[in-house]
C-alpha positions in Angstrom: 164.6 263.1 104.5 168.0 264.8 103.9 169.8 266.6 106.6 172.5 268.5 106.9 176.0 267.3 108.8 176.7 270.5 109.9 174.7 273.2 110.4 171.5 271.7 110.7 172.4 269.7 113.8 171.0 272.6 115.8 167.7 272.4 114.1 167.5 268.6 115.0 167.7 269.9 118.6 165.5 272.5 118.5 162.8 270.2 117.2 163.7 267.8 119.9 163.2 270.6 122.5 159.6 271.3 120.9 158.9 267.4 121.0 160.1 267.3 124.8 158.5 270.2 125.9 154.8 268.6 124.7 156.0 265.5 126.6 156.7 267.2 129.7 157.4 271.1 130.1 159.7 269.9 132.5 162.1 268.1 130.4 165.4 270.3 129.2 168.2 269.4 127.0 171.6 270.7 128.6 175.2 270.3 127.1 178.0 269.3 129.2 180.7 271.5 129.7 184.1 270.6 131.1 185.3 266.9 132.0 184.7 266.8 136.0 182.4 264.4 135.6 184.7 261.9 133.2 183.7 259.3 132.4 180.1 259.4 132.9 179.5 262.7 131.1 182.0 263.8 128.7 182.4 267.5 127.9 179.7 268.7 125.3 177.7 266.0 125.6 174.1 266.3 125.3 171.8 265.6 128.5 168.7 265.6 129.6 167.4 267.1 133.1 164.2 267.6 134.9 164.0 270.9 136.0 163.0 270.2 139.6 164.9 270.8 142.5 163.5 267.7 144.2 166.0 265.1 144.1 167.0 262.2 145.9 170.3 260.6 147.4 172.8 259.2 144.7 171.4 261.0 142.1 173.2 263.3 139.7 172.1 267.3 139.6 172.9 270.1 138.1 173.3 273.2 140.4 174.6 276.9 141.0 176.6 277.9 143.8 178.6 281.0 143.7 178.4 282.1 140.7 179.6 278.6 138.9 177.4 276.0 137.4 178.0 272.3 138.5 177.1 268.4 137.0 178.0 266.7 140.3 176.6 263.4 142.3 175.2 264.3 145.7 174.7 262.4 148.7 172.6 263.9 151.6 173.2 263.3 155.5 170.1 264.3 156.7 170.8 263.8 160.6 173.8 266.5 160.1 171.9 268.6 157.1 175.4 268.2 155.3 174.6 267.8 151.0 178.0 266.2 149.6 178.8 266.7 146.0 181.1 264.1 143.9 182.6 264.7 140.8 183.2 261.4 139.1 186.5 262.3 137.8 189.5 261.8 140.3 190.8 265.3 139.4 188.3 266.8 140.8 187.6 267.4 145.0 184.4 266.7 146.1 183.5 269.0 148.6 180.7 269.3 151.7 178.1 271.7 152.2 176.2 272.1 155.3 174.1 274.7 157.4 173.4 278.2 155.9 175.9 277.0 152.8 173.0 274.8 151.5 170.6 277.6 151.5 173.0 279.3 148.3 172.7 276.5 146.0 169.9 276.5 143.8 169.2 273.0 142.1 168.6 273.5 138.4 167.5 270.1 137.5 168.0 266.7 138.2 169.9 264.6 135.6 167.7 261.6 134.1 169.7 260.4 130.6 172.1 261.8 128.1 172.2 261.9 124.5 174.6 259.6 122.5 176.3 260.8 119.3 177.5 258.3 116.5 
């Protein structure tokens, strides 16, 4: 079957959505945006989260906190209640959240695979 090289890529990933959604409503495909998390997602590259907020140490989420969306690595301290967030690019500050702080993020998804492109 012939597809187009440009426009129809966003059909291809509407039909992937449909597929995904059958799979497991809680499967979403995401696109990167920004290179804070260099060189393990790369800016518009295609992911793939599971909406839950349940996640566990080491693993990469996506989350909003003030107003701003995040792709960051978090590590929890549970004896402190601190949540720390990495950005895997060096330009980037990681930064601590702990006490009432925690209570304004809201965990989108957690990060399971991204999407390669030839």
């Amino acid at each position: 079957m012939a597809r187009d090289c440009g426009g129809g890529q966003a059909l291809i990933y509407k039909n992937i959505k449909k597929h995904l959604k059958k799979l497991s409503p809680s499967l979403e495909i995401v696109q990167a945006k920004g290179d804070s998390m260099l060189p393990y997602a790369k800016n518009n590259e295609i992911l793939l989260i599971d909406k839950t907020e349940d996640f566990k140490n080491g693993e990469v989420v996506i989350f909003s906190y003030k107003d701003e969306v995040f792709i960051r690595q978090v590590f929890i301290t549970p004896n402190d209640r601190k949540l720390s967030f990495v950005s895997k690019n060096p330009l980037y500050p990681s930064f601590t959240l702990e006490g009432k702080n925690i209570e304004k993020i809201r965990i989108k998804g957690v990060l399971r695979a991204k999407i390669k492109r030839f």
